[in-house]
PQR file with spaces between the fields and no chain letter, atoms N, CA, C, O and H, PARSE charges and radii, in Angstrom:
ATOM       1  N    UNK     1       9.799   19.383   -1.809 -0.4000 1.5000
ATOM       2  CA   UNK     1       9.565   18.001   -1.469 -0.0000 2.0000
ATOM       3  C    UNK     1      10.636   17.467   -0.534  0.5500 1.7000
ATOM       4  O    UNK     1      10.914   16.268   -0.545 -0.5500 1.4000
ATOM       5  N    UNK     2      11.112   18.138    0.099 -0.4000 1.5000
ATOM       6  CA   UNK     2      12.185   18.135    1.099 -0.0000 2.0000
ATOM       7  C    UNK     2      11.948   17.652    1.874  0.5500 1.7000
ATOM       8  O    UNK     2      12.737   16.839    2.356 -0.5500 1.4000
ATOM       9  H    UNK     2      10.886   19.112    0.108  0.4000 1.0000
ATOM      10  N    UNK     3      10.774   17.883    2.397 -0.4000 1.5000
ATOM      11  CA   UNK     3      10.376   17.638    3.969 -0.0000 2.0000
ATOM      12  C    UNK     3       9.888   15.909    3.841  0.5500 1.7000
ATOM      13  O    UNK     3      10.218   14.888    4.445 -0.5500 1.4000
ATOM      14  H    UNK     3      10.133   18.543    2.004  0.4000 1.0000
ATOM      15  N    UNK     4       8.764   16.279    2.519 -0.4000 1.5000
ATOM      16  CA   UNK     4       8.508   14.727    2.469 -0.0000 2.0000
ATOM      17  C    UNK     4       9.247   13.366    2.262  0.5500 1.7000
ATOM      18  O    UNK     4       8.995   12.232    2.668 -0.5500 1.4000
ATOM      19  H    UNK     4       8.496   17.109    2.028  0.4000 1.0000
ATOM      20  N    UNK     5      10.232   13.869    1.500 -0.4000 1.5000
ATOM      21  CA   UNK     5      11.258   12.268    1.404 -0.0000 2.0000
ATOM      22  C    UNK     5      11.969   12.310    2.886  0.5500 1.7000
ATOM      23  O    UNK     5      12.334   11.223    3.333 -0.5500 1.4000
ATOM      24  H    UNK     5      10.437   14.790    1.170  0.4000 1.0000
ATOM      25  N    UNK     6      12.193   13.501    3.690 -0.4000 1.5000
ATOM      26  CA   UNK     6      12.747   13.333    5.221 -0.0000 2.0000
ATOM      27  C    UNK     6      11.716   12.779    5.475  0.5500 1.7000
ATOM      28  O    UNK     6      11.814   11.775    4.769 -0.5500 1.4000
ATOM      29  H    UNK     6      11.896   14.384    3.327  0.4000 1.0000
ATOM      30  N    UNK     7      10.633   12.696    6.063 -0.4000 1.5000
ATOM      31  CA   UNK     7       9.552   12.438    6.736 -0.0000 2.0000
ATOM      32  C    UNK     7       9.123   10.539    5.816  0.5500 1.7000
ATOM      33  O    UNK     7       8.560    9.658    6.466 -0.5500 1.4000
ATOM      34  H    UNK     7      10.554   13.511    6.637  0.4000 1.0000
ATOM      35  N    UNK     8       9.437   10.384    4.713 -0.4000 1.5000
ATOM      36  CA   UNK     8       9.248    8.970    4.377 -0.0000 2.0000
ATOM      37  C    UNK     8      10.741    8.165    4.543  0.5500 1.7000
ATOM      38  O    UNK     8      10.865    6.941    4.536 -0.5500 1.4000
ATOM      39  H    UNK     8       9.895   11.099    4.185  0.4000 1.0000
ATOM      40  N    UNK     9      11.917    9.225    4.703 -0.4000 1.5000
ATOM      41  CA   UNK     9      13.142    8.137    5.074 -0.0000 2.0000
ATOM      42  C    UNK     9      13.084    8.322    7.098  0.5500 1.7000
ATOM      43  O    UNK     9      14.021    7.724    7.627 -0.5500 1.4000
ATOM      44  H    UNK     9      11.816   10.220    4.708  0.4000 1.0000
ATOM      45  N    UNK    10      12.466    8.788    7.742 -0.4000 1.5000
ATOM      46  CA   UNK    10      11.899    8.863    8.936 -0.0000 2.0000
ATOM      47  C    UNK    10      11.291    7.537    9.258  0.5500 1.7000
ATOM      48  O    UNK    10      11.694    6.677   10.041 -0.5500 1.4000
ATOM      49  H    UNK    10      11.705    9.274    7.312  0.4000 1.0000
ATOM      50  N    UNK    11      10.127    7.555    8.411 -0.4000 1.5000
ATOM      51  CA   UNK    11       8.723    6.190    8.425 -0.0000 2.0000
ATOM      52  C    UNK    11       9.684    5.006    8.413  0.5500 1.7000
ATOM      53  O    UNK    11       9.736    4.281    9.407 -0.5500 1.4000
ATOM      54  H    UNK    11       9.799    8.254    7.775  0.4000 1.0000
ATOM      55  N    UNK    12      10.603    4.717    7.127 -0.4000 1.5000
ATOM      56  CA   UNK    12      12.015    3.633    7.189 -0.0000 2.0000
ATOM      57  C    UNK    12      12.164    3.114    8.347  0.5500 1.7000
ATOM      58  O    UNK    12      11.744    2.119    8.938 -0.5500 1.4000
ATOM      59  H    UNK    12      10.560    5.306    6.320  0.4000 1.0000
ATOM      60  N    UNK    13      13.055    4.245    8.629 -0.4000 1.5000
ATOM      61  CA   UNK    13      13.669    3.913    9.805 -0.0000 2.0000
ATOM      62  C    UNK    13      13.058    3.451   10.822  0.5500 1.7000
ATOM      63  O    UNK    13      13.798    2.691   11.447 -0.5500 1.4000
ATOM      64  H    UNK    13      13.397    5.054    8.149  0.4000 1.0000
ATOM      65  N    UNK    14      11.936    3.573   11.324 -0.4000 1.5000
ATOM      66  CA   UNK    14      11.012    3.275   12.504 -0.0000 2.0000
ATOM      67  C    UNK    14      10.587    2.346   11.979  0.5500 1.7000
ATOM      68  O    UNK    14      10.337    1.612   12.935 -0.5500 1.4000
ATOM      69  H    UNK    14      11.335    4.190   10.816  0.4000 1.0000
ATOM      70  N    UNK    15      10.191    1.596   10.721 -0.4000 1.5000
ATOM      71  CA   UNK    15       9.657    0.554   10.147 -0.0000 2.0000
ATOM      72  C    UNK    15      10.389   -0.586   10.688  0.5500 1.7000
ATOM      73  O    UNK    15       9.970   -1.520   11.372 -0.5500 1.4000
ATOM      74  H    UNK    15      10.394    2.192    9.944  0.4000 1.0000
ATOM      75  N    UNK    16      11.917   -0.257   10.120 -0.4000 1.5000
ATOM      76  CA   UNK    16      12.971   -1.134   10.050 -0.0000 2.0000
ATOM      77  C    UNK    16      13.385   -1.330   11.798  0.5500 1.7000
ATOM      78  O    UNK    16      13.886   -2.342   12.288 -0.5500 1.4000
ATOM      79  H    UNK    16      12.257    0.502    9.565  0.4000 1.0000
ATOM      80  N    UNK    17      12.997   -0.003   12.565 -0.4000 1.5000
ATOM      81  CA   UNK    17      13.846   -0.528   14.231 -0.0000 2.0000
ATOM      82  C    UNK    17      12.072   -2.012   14.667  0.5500 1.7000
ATOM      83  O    UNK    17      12.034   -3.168   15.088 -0.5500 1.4000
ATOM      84  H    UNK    17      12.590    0.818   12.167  0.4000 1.0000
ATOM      85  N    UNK    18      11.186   -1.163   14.302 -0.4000 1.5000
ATOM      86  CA   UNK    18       9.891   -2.257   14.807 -0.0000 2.0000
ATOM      87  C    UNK    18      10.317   -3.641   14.424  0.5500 1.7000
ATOM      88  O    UNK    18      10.384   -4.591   15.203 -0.5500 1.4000
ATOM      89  H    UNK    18      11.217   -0.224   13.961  0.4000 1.0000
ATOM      90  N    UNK    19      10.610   -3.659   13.090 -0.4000 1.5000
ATOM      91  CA   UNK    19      10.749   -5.051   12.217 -0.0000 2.0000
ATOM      92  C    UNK    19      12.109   -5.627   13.222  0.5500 1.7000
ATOM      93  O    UNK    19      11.847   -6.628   13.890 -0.5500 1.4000
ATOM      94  H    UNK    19      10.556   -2.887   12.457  0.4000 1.0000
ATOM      95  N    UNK    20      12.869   -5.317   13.294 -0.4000 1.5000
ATOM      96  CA   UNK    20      14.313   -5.639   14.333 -0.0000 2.0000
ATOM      97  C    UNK    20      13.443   -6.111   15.664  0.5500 1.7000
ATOM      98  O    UNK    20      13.553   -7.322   15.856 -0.5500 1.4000
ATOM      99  H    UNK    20      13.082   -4.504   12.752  0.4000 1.0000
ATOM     100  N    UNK    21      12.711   -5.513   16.501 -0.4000 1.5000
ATOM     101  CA   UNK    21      12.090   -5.498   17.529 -0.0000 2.0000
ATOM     102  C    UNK    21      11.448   -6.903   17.301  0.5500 1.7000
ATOM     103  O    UNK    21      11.698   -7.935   17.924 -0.5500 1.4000
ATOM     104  H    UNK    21      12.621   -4.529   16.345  0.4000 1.0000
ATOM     105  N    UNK    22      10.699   -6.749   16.431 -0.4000 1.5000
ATOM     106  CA   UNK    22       9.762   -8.656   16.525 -0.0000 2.0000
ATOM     107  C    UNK    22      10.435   -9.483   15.733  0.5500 1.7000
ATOM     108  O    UNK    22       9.890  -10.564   15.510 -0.5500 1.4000
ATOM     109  H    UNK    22      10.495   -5.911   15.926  0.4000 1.0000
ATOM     110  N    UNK    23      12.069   -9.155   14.964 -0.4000 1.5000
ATOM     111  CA   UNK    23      12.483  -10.334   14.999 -0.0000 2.0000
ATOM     112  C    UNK    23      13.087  -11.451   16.264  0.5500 1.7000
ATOM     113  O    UNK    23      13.097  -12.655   16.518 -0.5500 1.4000
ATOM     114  H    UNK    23      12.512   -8.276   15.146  0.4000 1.0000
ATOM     115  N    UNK    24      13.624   -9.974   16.905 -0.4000 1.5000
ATOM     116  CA   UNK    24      14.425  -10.489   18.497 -0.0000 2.0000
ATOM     117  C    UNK    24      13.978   -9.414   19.224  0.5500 1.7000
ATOM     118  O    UNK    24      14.517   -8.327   19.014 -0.5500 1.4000
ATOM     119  H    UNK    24      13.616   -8.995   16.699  0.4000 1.0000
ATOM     120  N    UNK    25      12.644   -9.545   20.458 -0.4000 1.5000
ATOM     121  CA   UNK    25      12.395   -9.067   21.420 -0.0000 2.0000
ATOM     122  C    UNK    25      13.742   -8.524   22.297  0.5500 1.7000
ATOM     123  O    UNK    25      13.626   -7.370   22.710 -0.5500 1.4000
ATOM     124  H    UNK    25      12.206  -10.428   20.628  0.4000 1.0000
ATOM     125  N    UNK    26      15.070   -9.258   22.643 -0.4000 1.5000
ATOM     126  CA   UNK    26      16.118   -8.669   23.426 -0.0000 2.0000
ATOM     127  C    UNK    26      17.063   -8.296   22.298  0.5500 1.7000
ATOM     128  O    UNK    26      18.153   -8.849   22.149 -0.5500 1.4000
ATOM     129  H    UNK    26      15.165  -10.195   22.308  0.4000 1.0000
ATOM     130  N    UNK    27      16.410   -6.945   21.191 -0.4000 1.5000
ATOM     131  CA   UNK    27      17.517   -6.885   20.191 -0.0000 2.0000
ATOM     132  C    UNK    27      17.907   -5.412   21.182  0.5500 1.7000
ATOM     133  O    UNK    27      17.135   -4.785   21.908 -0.5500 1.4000
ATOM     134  H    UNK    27      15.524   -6.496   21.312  0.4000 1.0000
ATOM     135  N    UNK    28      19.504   -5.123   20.882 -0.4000 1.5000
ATOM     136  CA   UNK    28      20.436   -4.322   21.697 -0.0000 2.0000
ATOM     137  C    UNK    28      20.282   -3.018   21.023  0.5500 1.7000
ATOM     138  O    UNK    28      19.805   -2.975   19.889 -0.5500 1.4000
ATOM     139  H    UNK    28      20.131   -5.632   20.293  0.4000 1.0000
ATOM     140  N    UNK    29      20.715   -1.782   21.745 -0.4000 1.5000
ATOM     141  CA   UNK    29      20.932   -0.574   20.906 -0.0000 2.0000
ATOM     142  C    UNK    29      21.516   -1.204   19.504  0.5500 1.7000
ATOM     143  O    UNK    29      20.796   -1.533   18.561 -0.5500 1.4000
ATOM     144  H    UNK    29      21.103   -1.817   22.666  0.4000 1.0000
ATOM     145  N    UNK    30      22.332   -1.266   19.522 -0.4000 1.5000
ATOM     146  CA   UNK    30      23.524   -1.476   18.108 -0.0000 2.0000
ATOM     147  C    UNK    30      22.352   -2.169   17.370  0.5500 1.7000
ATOM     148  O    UNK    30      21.750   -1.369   16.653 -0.5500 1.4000
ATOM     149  H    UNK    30      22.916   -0.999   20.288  0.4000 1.0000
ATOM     150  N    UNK    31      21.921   -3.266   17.344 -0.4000 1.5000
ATOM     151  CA   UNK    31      21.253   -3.771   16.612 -0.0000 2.0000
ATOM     152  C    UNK    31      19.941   -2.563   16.235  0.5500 1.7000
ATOM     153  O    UNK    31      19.880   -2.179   15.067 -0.5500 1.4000
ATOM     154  H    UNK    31      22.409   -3.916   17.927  0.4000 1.0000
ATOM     155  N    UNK    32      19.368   -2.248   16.812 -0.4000 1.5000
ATOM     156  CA   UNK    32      18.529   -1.026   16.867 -0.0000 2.0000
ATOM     157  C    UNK    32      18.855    0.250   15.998  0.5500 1.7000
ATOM     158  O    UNK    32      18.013    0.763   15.261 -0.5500 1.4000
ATOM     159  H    UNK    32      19.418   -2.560   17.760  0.4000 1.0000
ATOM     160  N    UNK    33      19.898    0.632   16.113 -0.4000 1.5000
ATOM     161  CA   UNK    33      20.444    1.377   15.529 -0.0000 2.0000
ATOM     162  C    UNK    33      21.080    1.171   14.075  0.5500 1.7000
ATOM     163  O    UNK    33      21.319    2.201   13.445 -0.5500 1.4000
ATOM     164  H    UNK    33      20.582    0.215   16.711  0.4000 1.0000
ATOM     165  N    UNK    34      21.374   -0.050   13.487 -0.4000 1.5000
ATOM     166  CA   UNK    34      21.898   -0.100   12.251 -0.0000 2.0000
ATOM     167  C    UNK    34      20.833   -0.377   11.536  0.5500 1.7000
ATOM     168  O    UNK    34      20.951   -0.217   10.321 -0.5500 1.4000
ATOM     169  H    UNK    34      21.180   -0.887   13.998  0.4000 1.0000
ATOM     170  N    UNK    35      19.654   -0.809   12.013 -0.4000 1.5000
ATOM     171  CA   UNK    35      18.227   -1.214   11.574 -0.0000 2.0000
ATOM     172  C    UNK    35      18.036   -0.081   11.367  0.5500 1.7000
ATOM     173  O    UNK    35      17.809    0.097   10.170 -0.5500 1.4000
ATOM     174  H    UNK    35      19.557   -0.938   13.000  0.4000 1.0000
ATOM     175  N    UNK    36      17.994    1.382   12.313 -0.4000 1.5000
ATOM     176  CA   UNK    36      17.432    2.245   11.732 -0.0000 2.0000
ATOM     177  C    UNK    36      18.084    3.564   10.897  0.5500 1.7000
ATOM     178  O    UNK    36      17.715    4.716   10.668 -0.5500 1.4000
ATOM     179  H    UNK    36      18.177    1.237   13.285  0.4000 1.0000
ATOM     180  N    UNK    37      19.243    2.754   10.579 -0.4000 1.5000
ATOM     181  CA   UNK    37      20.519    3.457    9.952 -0.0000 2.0000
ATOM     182  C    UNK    37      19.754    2.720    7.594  0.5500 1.7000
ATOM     183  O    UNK    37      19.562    3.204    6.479 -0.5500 1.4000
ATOM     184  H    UNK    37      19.544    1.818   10.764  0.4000 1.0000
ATOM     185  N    UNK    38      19.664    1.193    8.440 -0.4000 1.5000
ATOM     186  CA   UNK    38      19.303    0.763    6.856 -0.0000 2.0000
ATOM     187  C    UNK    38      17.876    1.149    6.300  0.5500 1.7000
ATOM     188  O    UNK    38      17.515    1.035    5.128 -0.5500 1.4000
ATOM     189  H    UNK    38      19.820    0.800    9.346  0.4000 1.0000
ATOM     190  N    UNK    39      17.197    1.585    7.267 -0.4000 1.5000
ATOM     191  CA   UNK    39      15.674    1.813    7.168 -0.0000 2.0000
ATOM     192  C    UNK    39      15.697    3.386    6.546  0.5500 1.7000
ATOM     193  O    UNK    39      14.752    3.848    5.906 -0.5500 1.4000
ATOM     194  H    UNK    39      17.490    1.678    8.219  0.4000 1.0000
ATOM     195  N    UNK    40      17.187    4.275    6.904 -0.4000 1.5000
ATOM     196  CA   UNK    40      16.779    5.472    6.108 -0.0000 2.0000
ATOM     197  C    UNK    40      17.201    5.200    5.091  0.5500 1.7000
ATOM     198  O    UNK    40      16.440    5.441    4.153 -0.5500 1.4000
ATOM     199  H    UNK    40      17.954    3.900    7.424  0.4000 1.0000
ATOM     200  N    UNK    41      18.312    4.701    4.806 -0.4000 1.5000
ATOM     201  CA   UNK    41      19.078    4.728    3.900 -0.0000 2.0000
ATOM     202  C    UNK    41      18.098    4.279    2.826  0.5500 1.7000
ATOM     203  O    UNK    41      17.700    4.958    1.879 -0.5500 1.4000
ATOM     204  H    UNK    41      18.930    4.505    5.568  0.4000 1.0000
ATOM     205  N    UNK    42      17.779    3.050    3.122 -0.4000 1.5000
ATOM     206  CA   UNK    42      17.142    2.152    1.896 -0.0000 2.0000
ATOM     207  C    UNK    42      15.478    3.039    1.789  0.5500 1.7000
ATOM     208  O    UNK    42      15.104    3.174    0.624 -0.5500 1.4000
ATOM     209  H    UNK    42      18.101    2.499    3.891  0.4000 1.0000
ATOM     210  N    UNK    43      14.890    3.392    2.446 -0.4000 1.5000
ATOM     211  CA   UNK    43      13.430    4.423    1.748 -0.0000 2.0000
ATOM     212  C    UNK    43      14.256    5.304    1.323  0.5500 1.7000
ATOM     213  O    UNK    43      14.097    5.617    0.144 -0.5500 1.4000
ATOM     214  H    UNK    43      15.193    3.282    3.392  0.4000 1.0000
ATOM     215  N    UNK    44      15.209    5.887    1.965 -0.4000 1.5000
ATOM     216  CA   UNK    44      15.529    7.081    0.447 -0.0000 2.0000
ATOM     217  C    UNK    44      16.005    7.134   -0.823  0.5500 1.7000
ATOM     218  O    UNK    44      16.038    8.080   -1.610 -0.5500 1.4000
ATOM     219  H    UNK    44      15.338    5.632    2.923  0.4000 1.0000
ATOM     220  N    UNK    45      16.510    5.573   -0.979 -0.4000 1.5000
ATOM     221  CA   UNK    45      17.268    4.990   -2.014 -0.0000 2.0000
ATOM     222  C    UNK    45      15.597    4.320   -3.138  0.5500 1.7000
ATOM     223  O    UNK    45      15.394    4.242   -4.349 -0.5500 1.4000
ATOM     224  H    UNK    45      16.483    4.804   -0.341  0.4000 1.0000
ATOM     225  N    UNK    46      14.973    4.067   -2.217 -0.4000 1.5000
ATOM     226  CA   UNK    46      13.476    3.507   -2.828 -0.0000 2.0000
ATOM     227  C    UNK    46      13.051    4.831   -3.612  0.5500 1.7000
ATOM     228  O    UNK    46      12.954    4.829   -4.839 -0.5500 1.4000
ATOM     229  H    UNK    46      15.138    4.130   -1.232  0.4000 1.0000
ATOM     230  N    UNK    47      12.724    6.321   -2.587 -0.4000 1.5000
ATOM     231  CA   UNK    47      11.952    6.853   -3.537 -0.0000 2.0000
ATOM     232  C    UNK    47      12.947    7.552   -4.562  0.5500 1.7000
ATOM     233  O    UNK    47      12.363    8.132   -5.478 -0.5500 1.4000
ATOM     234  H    UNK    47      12.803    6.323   -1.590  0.4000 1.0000
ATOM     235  N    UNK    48      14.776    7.627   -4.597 -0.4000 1.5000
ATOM     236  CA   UNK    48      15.295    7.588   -5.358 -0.0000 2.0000
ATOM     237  C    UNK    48      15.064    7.074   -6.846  0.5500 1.7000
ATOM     238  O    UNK    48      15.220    7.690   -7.900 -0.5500 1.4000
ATOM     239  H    UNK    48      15.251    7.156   -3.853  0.4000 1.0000
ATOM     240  N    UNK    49      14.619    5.685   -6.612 -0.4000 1.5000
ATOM     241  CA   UNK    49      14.453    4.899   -7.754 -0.0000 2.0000
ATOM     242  C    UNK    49      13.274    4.720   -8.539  0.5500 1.7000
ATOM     243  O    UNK    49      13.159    4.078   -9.583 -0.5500 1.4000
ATOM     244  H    UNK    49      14.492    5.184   -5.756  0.4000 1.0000
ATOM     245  N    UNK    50      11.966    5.700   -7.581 -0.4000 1.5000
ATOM     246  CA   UNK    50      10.454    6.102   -7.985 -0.0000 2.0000
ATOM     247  C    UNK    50      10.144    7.297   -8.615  0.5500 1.7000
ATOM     248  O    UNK    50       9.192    7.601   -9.334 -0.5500 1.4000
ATOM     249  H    UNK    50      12.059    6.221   -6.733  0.4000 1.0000
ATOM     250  N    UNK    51      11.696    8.309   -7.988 -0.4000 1.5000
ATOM     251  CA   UNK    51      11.598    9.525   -9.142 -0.0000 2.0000
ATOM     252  C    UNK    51      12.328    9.109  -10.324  0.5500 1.7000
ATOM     253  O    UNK    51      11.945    9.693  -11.338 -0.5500 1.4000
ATOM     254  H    UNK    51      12.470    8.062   -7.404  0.4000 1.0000
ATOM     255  N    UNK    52      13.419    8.136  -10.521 -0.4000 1.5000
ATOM     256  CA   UNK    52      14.067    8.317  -12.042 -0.0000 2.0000
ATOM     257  C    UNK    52      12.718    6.963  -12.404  0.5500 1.7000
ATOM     258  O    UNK    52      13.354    6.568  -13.380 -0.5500 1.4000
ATOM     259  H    UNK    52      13.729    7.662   -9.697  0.4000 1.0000
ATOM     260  N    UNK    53      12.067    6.472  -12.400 -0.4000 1.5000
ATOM     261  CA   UNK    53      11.413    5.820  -12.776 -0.0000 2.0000
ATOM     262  C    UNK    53      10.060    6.522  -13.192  0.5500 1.7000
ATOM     263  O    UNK    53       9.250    6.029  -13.976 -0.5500 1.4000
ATOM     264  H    UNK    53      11.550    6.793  -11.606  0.4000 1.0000
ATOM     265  N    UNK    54       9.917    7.850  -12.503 -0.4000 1.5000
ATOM     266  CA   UNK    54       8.796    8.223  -13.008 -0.0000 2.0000
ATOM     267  C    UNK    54       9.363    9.540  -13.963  0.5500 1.7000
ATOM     268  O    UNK    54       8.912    9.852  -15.065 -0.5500 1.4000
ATOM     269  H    UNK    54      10.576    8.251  -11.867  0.4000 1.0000
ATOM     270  N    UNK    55       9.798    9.805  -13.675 -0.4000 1.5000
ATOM     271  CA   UNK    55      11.110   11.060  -14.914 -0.0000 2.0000
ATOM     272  C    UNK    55      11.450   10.308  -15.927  0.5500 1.7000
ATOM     273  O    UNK    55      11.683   11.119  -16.823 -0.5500 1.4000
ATOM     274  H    UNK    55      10.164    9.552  -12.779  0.4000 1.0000
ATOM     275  N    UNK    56      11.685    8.867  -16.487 -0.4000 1.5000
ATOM     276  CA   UNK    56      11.619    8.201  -17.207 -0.0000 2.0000
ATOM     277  C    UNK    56      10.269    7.796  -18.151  0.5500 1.7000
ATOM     278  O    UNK    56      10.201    7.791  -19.380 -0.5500 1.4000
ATOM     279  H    UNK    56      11.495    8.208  -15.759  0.4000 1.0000
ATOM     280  N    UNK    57       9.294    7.481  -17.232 -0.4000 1.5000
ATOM     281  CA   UNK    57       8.082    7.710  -18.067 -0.0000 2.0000
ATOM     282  C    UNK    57       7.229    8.720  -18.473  0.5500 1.7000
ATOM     283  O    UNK    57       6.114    8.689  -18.994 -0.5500 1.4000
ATOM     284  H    UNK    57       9.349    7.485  -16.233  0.4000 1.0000
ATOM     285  N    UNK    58       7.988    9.654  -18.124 -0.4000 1.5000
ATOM     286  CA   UNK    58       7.219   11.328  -18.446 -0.0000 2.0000
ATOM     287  C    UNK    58       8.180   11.301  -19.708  0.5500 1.7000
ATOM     288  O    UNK    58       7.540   11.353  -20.758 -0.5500 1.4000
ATOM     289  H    UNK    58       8.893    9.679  -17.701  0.4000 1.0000
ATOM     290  N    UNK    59       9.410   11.241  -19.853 -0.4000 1.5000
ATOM     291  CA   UNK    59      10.059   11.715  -21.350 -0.0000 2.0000
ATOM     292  C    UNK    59       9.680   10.531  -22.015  0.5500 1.7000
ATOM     293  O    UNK    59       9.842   10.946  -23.162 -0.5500 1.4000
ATOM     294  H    UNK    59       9.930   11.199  -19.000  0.4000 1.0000
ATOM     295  N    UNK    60       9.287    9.336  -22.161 -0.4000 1.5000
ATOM     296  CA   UNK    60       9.113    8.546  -22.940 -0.0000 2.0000
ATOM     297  C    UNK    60       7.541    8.757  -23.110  0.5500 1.7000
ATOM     298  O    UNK    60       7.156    8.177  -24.125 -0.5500 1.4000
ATOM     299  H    UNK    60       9.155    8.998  -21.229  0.4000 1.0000
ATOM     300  N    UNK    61       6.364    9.507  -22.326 -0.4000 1.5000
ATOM     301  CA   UNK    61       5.585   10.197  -23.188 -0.0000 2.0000
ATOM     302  C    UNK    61       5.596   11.365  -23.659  0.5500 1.7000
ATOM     303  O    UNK    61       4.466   11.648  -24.055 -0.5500 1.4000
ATOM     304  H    UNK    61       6.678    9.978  -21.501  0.4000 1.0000
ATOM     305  N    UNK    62       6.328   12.193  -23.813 -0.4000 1.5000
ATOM     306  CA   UNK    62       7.105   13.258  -23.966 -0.0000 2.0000
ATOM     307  C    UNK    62       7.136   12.756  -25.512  0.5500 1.7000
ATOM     308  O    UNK    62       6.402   13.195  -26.397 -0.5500 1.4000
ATOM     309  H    UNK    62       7.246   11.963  -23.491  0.4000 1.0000
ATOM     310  N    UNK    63       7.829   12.053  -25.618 -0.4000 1.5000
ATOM     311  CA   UNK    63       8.628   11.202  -26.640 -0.0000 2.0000
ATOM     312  C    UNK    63       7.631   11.118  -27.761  0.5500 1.7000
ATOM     313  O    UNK    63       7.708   11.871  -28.732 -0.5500 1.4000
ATOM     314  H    UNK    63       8.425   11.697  -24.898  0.4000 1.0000
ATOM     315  N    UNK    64       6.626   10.141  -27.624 -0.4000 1.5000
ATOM     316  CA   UNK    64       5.660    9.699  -28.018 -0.0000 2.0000
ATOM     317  C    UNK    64       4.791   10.558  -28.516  0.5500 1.7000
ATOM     318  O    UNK    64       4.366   10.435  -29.665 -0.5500 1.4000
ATOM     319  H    UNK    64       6.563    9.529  -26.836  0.4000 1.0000
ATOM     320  N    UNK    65       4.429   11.514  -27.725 -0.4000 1.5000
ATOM     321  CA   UNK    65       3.345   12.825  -28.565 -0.0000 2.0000
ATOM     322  C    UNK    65       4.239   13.652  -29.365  0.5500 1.7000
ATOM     323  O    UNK    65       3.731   14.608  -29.951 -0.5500 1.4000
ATOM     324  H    UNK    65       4.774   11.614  -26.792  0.4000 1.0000
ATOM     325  N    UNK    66       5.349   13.462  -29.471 -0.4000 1.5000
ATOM     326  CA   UNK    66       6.253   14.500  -30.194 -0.0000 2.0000
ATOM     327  C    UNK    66       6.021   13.928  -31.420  0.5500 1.7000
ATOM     328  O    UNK    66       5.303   14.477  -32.256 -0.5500 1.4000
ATOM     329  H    UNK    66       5.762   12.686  -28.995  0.4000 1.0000
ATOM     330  N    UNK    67       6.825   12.369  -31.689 -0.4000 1.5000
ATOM     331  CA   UNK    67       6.403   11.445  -33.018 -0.0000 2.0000
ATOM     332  C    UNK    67       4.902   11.396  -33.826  0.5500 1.7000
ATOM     333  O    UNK    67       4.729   11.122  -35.014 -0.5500 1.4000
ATOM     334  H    UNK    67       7.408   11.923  -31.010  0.4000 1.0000
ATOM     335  N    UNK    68       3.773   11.783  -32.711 -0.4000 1.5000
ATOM     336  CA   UNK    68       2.551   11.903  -33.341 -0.0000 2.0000
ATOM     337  C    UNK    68       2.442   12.494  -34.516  0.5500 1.7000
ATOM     338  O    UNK    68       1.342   12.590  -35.060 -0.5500 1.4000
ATOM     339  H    UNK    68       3.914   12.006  -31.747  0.4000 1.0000
């Protein structure tokens, strides 16, 4: 799953330079660039928080059929 969290902290980044783009039509490299510095960072930090969130609800049914 390597490729895919590269390829969704990729999507980020291009999300985040567009979103920069139609806030300020004359936005500069630099501005461009830290947009698409926070755009990886933060989707990889997202699906970070979608795997312990879903690894969390697998042992808490884990959990649950064990007590059955």
């Amino acid at each position: 799953m390597g490729l895919l969290d590269t390829l969704g902290e990729v999507a980020g980044a291009i999300a985040a330079v567009e979103a920069a783009e139609k806030l300020d039509p004359d936005a500069g490299l630099l501005t461009k660039g830290i947009a698409a510095v926070a755009g990886f960072k933060g989707a990889g930090a997202l699906e970070e928080m979608l795997e312990k969130k879903d690894e969390s609800a697998s042992e808490d049914g884990q959990g649950d059929q064990a007590q059955a």
